[in-house]
Phi, psi and omega in degrees: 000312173315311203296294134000271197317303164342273194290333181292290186327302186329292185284338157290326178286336167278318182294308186296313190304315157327284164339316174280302178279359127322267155354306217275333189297297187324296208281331167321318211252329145325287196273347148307324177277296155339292194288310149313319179297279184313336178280333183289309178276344153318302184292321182299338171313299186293320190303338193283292198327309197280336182271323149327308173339285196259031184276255236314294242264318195265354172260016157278297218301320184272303189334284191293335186270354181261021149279322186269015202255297179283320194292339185283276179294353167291354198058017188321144195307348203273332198263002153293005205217117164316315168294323185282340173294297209304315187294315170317331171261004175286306174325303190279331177287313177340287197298328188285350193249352179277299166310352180273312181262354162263352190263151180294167179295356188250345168243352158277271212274006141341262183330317186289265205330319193284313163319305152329290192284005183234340150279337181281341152100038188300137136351134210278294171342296188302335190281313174308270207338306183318295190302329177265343154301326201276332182280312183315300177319324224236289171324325164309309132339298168283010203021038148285140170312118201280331178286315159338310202323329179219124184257143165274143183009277167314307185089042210249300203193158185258159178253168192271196186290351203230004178249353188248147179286117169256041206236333174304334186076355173221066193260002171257000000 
């Protein structure tokens, strides 16, 4: 009967331990699970945040460099003038280097291309094309709608590319 009691103790005591590390696997894994999850909806917080965050700064950022973009391929009379070329061209590599460190690799390098094509003196047709791909970009960038992007005149409804003045700038 002792013997009994024994093997009886035993195997309840082997049945709890089980139990208990059982118990303790389940709630690991039960609070594992949690914790991805709360870590999951945190990281979409902080992503929402930095993008709201930096929207006004990177749509300044696009504003000025396709105003200083177009004022650059316009030749405009100021850049006939030596001093006034160099700060008008400080200005633009400014801007082109602010997009550069806040904008995604699909709108710098848009700008890079765009910068490429306006030293090299391109056509104003290859420079729409550039400029407009570079508003697509940014628009995107900016989670605005790509069917928007270029408005008629009235700004009543949109138009294709060939039919809108990208040189007004304010197509962001």
């Amino acid at each position: 009967m002792g013997d009994q009691v024994l093997v009886g103790g035993l195997v309840g005591a082997i049945v709890a331990a089980a139990g208990a590390i059982a118990n303790f696997v389940a709630t690991r894994r039960r609070d594992r699970d949690h914790w991805a999850h709360d870590e999951a909806v945190e990281r979409r917080r902080w992503e929402r945040e930095d993008r709201i965050r930096d929207y006004q700064e990177r749509r300044t950022a696009y504003a000025t460099f396709l105003k200083l973009a177009d004022h650059r391929h316009s030749g405009a009379p100021d850049l006939m003038d030596e001093a006034a070329g160099v700060d008008s061209y400080n200005e633009f590599v400014d801007a082109l280097n602010h997009v550069r460190l806040i904008g995604p690799p699909s709108v710098s390098g848009l700008a890079d291309h765009l910068e490429i094509a306006i030293r090299h003196g391109v056509s104003m047709a290859e420079y729409k094309g550039l400029k407009s791909a570079f508003i697509e970009a940014a628009r995107e960038d900016l989670g605005k709608p790509s069917e928007w992007a270029h408005r008629s005149p009235e700004g009543l409804a949109p138009t294709t590319c060939g039919e809108a003045s990208h040189l007004d700038g304010g197509a962001l």
